[in-house]
C-alpha positions in Angstrom: 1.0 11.5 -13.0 0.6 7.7 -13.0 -1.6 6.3 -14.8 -4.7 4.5 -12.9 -5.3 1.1 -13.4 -6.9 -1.8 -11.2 -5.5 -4.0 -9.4 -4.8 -7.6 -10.5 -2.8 -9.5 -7.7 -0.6 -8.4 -5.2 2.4 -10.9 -3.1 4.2 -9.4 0.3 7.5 -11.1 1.2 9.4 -10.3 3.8 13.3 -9.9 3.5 16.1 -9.0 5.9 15.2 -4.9 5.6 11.8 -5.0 5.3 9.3 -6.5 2.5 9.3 -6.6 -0.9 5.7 -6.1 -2.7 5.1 -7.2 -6.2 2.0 -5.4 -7.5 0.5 -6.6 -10.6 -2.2 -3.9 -12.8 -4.9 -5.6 -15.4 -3.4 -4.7 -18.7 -0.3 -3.2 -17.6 3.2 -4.7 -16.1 4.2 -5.9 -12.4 6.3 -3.5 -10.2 8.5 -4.6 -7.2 8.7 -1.8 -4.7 10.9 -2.6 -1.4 9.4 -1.2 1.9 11.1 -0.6 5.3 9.7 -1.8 8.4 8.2 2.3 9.4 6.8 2.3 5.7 4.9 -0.8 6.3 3.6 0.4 9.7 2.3 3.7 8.0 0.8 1.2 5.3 -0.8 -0.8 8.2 -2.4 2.5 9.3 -3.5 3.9 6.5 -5.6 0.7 5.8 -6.9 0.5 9.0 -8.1 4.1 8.7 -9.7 3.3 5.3 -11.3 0.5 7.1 -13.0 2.7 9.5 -10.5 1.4 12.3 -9.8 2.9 16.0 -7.6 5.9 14.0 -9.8 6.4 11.3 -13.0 9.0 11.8 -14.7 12.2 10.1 -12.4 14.4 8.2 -9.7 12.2 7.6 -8.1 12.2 4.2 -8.7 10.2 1.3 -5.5 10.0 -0.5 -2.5 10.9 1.7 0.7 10.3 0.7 4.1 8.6 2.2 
């Protein structure tokens, strides 16, 4: 299991498949991940369910995984 650590910045770019994200952790090292077009839509939802967003309601889950 990874190891839990907050966030210290994050940068989205977009390239000619998708996006690239660089995610940076305090006190541990950056990680590029790339991330197709679908990917980033089910990102897009997920943080607008978090948010409380037309989706999002009682019962949804926490931590769900893509």
């Amino acid at each position: 299991m990874a190891k839990l650590l907050p966030l210290q910045s994050f940068s989205l770019q977009e390239t000619e498949d998708g996006y690239r994200l660089l995610v940076s952790a305090i006190g541990g090292e950056s990680l590029y991940v790339s991330i197709t077009p679908d990917q980033m839509d089910d990102i897009i939802d997920s943080l607008e369910n978090a948010m409380g967003g037309e989706e999002g309601g009682e019962g949804e889950e926490d931590d769900v995984e893509y």
